[in-house]
C-alpha positions as CSV (number, residue, x, y, z in Angstrom):
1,X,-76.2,65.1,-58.3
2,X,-78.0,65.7,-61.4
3,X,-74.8,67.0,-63.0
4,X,-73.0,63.8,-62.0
5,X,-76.0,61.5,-64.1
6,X,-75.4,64.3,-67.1
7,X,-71.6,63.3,-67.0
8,X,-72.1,59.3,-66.7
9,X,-70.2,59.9,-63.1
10,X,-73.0,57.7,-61.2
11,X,-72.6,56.5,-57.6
12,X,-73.1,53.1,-56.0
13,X,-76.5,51.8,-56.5
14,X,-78.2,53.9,-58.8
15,X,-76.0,52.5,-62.0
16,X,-79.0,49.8,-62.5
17,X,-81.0,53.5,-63.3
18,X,-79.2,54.3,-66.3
19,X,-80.3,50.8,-68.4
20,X,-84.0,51.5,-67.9
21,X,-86.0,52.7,-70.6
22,X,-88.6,55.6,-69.7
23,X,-91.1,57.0,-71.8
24,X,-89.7,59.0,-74.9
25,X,-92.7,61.0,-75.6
26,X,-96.6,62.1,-74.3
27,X,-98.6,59.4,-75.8
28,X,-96.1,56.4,-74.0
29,X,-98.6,53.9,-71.7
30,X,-96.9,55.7,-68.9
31,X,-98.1,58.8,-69.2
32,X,-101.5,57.5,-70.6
33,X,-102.5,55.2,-68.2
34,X,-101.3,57.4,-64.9
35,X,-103.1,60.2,-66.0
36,X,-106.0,57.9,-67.3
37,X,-106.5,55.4,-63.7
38,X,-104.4,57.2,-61.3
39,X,-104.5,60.9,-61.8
40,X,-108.5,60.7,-62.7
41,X,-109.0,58.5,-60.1
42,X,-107.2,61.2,-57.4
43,X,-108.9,64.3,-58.7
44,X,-112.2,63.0,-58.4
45,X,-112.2,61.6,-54.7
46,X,-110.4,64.6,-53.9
47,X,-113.0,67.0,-55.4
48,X,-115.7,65.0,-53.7
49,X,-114.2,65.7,-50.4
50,X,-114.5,69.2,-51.4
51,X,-109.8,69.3,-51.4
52,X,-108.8,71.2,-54.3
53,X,-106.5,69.6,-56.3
54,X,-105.7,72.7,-58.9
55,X,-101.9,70.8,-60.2
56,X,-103.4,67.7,-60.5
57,X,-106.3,69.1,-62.4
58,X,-103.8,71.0,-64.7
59,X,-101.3,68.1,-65.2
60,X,-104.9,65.9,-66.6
61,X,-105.9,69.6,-68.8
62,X,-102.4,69.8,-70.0
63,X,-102.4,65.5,-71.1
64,X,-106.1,66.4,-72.4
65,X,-104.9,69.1,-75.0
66,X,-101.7,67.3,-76.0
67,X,-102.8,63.9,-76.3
68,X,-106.4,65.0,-77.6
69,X,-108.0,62.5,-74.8
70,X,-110.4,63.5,-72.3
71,X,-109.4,61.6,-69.3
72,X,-111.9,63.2,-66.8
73,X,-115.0,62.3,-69.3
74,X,-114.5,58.7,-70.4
75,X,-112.4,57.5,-67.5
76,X,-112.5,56.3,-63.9
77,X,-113.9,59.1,-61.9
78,X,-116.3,57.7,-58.7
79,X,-119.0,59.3,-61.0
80,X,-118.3,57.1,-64.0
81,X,-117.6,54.0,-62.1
82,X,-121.3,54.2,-60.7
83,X,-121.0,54.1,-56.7
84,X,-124.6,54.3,-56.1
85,X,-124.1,54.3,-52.1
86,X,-121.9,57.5,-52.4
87,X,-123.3,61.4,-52.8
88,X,-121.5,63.6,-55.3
89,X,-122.3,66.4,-53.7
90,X,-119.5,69.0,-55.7
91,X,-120.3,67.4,-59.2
């Protein structure tokens, strides 16, 4: 399948695939915002629940030394959202 996209040979349906525009390097808003609401977002409820989320940690590490941004500090783990009512107790 992947060959056929390389050589413009596209079946039914996915055509529509081939206008979009995707990000074209590290610092697009895709890759900045998923990493800074989603991804920070998963890895902390995950490591409050005690589930180790090693990739997903890695993925926000590898974002953090390219795109010289610290997602985990400044963004929205439980921690820095303030959720008095909850425990942290792995933090």
């Amino acid at each position: 399948m992947c060959k056929s996209f390389m050589n413009d040979n596209v079946s039914d349906g996915f055509d529509l695939f081939l206008t979009l525009d995707g990000p074209t390097d590290l610092k697009h808003r895709c890759v900045t915002e998923d990493a800074a609401y989603g991804t920070v977002l998963m890895v902390s409820r995950a490591e409050i629940c005690g589930t180790g989320v090693s990739v997903s940690r890695a993925l926000l590490t590898t974002a953090f030394c390219i795109n010289e941004d610290d997602y985990l500090d400044r963004d929205r783990t439980l921690e820095n959202m303030v959720l008095p009512a909850l425990e942290y107790p792995n933090s």
